[in-house]
KOLTORSE-763403 format. One record per residue: x, z, y of N, C-alpha, C in turn; residue in three letters. Coordinates in steps of 0.2 Angstrom, whole numbers, plus 5000, padded with zeros to 4 digits. Each point is the difference from the previous one (the first is absolute). Example, Ala and Ser with C-alpha at 12.3 -4.5 7.8 and 13.67 -1.06 7.14 Angstrom:
<nodes>
506650394972499650005006500450005006ALA 499849965005500450015006499650035005SER 
</nodes>
This chain:
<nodes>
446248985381500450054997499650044996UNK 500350024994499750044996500150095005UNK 499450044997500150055002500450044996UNK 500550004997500450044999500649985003UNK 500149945003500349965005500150075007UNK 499449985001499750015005500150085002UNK 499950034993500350095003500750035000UNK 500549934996500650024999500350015008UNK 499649955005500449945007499750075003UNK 499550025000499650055002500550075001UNK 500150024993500450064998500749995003UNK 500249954999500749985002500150005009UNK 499649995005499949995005499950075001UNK 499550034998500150065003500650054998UNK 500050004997500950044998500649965005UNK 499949955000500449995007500050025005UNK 499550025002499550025006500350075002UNK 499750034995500050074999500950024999UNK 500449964998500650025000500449985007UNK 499649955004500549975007499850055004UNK 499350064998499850035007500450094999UNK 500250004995500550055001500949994998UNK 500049955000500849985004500249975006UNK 500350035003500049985006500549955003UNK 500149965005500549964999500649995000UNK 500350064999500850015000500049984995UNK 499550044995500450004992499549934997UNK 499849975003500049934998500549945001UNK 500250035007500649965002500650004994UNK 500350084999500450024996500049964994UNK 499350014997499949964994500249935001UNK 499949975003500149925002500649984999UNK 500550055005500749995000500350004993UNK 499750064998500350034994499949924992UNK 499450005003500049924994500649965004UNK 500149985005500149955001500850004999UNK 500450075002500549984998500050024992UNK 499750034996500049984993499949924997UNK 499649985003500149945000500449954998UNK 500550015009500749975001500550044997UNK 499950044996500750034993499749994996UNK 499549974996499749984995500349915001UNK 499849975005500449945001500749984998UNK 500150055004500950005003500450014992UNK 499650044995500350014993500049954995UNK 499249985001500049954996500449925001UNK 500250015006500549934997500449995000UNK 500450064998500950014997499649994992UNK 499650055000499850004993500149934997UNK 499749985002499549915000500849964999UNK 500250015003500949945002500550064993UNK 499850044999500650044995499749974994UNK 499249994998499749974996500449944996UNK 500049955006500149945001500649964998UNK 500550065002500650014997500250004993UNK 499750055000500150034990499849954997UNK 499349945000499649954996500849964999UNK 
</nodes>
C-alpha cells in the first residue's frame, strides 16, 4: 500500500472510532431503523415508477 493509502485507512478509521465512542447505542439503533425503512420507501417507489415507465414506451 502506498502511504497515502495508508493515512486515508488511518484517518478514516479513526474518525469512526472517535464518532462510535460518543454515540450511544440507542441512536445507532435509531439510525439503522431509519435507513432501513428509507430504504423500503425508496424500493416500494421505485417500482410503480419502473411499470408507469414501461407503460408510456
Amino acid at each position: 500500500m502506498k502511504v497515502s493509502q495508508q493515512l486515508g485507512i488511518g484517518t478514516t478509521g479513526g474518525t469512526l472510532l472517535s464518532i462510535m465512542g460518543q454515540l450511544g447505542l440507542h441512536d445507532m439503533l435509531k439510525t439503522a431503523v431509519l435507513a432501513a425503512i428509507g430504504a423500503v420507501v425508496s424500493f416500494g417507489v421505485s417500482l410503480p415508477l419502473q411499470r408507469w415507465q414501461r407503460k408510456r414506451k
